[in-house]
N, CA and C of each residue as an Amber inpcrd file, in Angstrom:
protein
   225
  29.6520000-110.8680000 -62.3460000  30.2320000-110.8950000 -63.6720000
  30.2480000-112.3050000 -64.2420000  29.0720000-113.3450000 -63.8740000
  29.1320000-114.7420000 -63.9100000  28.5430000-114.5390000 -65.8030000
  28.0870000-113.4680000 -66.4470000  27.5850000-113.7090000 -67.2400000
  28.8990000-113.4440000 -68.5500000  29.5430000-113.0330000 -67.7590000
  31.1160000-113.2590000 -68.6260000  31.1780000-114.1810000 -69.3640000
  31.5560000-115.3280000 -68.3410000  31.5890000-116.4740000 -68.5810000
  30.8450000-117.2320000 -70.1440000  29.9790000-116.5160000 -70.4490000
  28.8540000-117.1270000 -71.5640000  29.2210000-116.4920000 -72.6660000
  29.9850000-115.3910000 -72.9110000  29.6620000-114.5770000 -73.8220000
  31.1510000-115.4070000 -74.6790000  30.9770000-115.1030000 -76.0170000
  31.3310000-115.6340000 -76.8750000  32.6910000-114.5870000 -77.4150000
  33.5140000-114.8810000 -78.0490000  34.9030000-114.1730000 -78.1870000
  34.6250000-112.8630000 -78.9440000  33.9250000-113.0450000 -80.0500000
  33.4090000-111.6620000 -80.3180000  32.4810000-111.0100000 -79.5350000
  31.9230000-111.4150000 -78.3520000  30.6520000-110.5700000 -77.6640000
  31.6940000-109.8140000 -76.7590000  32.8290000-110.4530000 -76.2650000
  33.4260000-110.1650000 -75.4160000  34.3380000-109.1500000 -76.0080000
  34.7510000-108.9770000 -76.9510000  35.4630000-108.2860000 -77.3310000
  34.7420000-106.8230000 -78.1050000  34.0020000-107.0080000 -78.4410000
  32.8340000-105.6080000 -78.7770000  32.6480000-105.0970000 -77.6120000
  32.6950000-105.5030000 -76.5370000  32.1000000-105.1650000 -75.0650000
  32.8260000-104.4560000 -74.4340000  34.4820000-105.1780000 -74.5950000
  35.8340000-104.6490000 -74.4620000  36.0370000-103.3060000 -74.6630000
  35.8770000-103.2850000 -76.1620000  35.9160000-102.0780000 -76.9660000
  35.0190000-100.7150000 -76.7810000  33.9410000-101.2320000 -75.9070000
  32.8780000-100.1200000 -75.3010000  33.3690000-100.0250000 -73.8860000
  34.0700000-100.7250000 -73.6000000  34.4390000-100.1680000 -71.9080000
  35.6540000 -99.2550000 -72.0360000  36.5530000 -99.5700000 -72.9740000
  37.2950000 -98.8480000 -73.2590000  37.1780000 -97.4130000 -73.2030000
  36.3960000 -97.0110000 -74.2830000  35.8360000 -96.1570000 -75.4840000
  35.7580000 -95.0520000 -74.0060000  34.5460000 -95.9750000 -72.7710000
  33.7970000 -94.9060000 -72.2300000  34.9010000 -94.5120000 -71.2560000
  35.9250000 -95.6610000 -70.7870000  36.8420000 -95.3270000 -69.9160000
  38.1600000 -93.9940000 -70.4340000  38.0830000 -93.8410000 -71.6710000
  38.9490000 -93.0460000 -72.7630000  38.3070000 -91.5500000 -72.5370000
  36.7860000 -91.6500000 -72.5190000  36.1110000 -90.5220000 -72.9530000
  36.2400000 -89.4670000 -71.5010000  36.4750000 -90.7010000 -70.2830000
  36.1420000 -89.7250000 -68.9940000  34.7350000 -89.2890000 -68.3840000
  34.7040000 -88.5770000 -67.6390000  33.1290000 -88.1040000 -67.5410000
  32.2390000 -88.7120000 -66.6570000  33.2200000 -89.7370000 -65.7110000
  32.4630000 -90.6480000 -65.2470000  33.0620000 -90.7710000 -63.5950000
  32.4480000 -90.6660000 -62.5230000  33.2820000 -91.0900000 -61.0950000
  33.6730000 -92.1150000 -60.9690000  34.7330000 -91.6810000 -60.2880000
  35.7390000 -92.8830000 -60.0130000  35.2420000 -93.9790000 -59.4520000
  34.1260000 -94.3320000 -59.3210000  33.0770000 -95.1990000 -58.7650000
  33.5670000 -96.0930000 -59.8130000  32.4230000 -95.0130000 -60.8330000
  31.4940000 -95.7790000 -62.3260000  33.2770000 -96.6030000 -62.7940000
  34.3340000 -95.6410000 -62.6320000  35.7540000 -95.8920000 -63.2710000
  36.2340000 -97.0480000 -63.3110000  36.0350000 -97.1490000 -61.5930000
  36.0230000 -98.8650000 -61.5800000  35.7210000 -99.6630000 -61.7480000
  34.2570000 -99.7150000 -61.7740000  33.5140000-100.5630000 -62.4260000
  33.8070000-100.6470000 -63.3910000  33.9210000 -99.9150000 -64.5800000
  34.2950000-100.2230000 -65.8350000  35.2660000-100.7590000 -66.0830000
  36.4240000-100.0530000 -65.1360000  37.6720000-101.0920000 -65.3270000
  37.5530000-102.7090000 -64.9260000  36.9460000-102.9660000 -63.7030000
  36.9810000-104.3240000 -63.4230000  36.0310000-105.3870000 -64.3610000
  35.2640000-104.5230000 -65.1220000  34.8430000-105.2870000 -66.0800000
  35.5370000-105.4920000 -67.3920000  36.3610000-104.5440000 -67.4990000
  37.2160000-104.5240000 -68.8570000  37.7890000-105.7440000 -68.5480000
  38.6140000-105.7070000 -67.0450000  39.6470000-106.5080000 -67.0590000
  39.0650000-108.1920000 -67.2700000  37.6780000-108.3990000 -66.3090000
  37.2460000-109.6990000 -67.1510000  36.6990000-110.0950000 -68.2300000
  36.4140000-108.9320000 -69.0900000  36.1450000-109.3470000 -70.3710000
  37.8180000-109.5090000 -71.0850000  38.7260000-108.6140000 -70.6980000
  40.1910000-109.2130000 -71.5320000  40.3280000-110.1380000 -71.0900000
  40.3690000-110.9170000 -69.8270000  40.7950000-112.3640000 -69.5580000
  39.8940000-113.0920000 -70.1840000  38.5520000-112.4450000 -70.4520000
  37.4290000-113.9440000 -71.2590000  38.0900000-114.0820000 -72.8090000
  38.3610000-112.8930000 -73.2100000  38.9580000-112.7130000 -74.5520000
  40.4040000-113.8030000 -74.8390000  41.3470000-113.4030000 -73.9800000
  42.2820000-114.6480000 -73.6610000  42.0460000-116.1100000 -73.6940000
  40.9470000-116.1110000 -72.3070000  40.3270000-117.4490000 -72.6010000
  40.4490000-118.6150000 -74.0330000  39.4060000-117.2960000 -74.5860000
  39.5760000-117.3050000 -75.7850000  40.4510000-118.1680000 -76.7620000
  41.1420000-117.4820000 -77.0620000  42.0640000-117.4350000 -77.5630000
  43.0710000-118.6720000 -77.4110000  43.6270000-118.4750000 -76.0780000
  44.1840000-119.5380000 -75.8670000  43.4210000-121.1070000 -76.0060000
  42.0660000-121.1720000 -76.0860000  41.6090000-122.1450000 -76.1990000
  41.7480000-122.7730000 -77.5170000  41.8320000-121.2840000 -78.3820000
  41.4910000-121.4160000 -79.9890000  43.2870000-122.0820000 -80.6590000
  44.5470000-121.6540000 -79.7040000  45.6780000-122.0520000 -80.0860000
  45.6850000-123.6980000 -80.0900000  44.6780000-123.7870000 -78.8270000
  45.1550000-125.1450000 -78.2340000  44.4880000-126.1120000 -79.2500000
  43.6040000-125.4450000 -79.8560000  42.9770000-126.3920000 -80.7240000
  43.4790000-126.4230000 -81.8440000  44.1950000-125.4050000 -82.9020000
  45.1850000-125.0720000 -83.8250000  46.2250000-126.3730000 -83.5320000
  46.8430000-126.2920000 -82.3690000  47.7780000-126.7610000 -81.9860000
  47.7940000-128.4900000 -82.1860000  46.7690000-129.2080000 -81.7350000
  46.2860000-130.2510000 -81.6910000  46.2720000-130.5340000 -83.1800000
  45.2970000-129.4820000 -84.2060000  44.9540000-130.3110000 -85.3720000
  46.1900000-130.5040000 -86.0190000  47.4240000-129.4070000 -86.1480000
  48.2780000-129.3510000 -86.3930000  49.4700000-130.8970000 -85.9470000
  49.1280000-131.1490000 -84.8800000  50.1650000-132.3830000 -84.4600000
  49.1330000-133.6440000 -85.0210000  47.8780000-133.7520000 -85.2830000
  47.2870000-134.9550000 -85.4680000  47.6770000-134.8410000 -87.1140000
  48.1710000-133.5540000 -87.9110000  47.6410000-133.8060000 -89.0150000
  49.1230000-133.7320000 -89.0420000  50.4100000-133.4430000 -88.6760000
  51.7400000-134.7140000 -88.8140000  51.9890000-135.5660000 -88.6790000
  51.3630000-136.1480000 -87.6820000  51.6980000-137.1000000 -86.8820000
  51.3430000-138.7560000 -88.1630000  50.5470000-138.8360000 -88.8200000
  50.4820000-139.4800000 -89.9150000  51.6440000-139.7630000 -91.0500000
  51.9160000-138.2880000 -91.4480000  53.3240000-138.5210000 -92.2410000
  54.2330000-138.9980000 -91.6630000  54.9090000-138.6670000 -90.1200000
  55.4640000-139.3580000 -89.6960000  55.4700000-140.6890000 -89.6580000
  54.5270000-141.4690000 -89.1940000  54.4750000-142.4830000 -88.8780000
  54.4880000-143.1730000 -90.1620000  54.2730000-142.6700000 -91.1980000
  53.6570000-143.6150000 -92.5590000  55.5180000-144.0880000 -92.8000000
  56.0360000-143.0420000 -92.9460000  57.4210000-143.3880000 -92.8420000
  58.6400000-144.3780000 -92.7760000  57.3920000-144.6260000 -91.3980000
  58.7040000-145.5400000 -90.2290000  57.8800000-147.0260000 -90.6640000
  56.8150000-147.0710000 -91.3160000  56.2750000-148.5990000 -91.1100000
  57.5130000-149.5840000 -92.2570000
């Protein structure tokens, strides 16, 4: 599942949404079940990934782009 790793927040999450779909529909041995599940589950953690990467960067522009008013302040 190393190719996880590459796929991009929307690839991962369309992908999500098809493991779902087929895991919803049934029809499949508990083999295939798992498999699908253990791939769901690392495409939701890539999705997270995600995400959390995308806060951290929110987060950052957000303190660089106070951090000016502040300081203009105090000079």
């Amino acid at each position: 599942m190393s190719e996880i790793a590459e796929l991009s927040y929307e690839q991962a999450r369309d992908e999500l949404v098809k493991v779902v779909g087929q895991l919803e529909q049934g029809g499949v041995s508990l083999e295939e079940s798992l498999a699908l599940w253990e791939r769901g589950e690392a495409l939701a953690k890539r999705c997270e990934e995600w995400l959390i990467g995308a806060k951290a960067r929110l987060d950052a522009a957000r303190s660089s782009a106070a951090q000016p008013a502040a300081t203009d302040g105090a000079s």
